[in-house]
N, C-alpha and C positions, 0 to 999 in steps of 0.2 A: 699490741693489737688495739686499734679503734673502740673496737667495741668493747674491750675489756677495762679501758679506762670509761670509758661512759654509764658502765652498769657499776664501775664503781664507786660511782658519787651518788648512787642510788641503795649501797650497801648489798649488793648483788654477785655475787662471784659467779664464774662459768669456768665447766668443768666437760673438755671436747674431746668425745671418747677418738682412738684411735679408727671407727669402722666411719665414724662421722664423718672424721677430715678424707678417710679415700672418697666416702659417696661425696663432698664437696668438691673433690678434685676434682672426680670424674665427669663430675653435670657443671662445673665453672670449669671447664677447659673446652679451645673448639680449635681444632686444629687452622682453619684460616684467620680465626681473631682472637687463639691464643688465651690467655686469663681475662679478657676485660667481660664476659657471663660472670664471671666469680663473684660480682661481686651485688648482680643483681638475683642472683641464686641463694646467699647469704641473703640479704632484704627481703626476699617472699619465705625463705624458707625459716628464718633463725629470725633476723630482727622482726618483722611485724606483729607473728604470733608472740613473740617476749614481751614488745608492746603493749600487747594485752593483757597480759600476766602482769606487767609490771604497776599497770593504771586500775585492772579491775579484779586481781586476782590472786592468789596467792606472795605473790613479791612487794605487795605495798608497803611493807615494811623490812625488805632486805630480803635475803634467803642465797641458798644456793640450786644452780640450774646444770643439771645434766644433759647434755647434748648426746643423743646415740641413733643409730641407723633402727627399722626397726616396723612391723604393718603400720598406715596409719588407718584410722576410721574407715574410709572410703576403699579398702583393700592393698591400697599400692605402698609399695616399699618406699619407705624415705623418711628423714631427718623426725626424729618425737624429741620433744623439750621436756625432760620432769622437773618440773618446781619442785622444793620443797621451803616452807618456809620459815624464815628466822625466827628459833624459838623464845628469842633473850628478849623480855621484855626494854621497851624504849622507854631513860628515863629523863624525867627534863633537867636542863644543868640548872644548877643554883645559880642564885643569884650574885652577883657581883655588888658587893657594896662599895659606894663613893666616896674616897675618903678627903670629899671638901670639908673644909670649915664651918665653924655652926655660922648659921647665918641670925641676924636679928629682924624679928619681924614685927614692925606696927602693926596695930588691931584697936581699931578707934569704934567704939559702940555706940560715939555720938557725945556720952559723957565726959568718959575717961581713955586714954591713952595709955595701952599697956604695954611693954617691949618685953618680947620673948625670945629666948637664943634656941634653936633648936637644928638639926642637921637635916638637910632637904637633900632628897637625892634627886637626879635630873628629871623621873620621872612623878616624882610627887610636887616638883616645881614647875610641872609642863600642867598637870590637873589641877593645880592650883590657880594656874594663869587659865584657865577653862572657864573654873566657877568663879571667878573676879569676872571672866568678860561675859560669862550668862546672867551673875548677877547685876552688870551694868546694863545689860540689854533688857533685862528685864524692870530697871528702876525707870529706863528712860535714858539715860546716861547717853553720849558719844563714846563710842570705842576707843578707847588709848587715851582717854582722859582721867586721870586719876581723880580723886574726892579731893576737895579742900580740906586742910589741916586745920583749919578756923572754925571746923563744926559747922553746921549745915547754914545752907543760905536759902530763905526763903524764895519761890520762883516766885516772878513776876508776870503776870501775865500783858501779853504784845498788844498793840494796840493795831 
């Protein structure tokens, strides 16, 4: 079913009582045009309000959804959705460590030149390359130019 794979990449399961599927039969069937209501009977009646449940409401984090015949608010018989939802706290995965190579990294203070071996994984070499080009933008620097190795060179002022 459509819908059952869709709710479950949302950690969602559905659960369609047997009185459900006759009242769906009975109101998505029409004797000159056959099953094709079925399926806009399902859309007002099942997916839009889950829609809602699922963005503002009990299922933001998974759960399971009983489908059954049954009054609704308004007095009239027809399709109720009970949410209930997923009690299992969501936890975050760990992290994946990189198993590159240590890298060596110059670190010139102007004086001296120091080389350090240490293991960068791709996100501490992506914030790394951040504060190198906020620290060039803010000395004045052009972007993608690296420092001279020869220790600083006096600016000149243009004529």
């Amino acid at each position: 079913m459509q819908l059952e794979a869709q709710l479950s990449e949302r950690n969602v399961t559905f659960d369609l009582h047997e009185d459900a599927i006759a009242w769906l039969s009975e109101k998505g069937y029409d004797d000159k045009m056959g099953a094709r209501p079925l399926a806009r009977v399902i859309q007002e009646n099942i997916k839009k309000p889950l829609a809602n449940e699922i963005l503002f409401g009990k299922l933001k984090k998974g759960g399971v959804v009983t489908v059954t015949v049954g009054k609704k608010e308004d007095g009239t018989t027809g399709i109720i959705l009970d949410a209930t939802a997923d009690t299992t706290p969501i936890r975050p995965k760990p992290e994946a460590e990189v198993g590159e190579p240590p890298v060596e990294v110059e670190e010139d203070d102007g004086d001296t030149t120091v080389k350090t071996r240490s293991r960068v994984s791709k996100a501490g070499a992506a914030a790394d390359a951040r504060r190198s080009a906020k620290a060039a933008a803010e000395s004045g620097e052009p972007e993608g130019k690296s420092p001279r190795k020869g220790g600083t060179v006096p600016k000149v002022p243009r004529k």
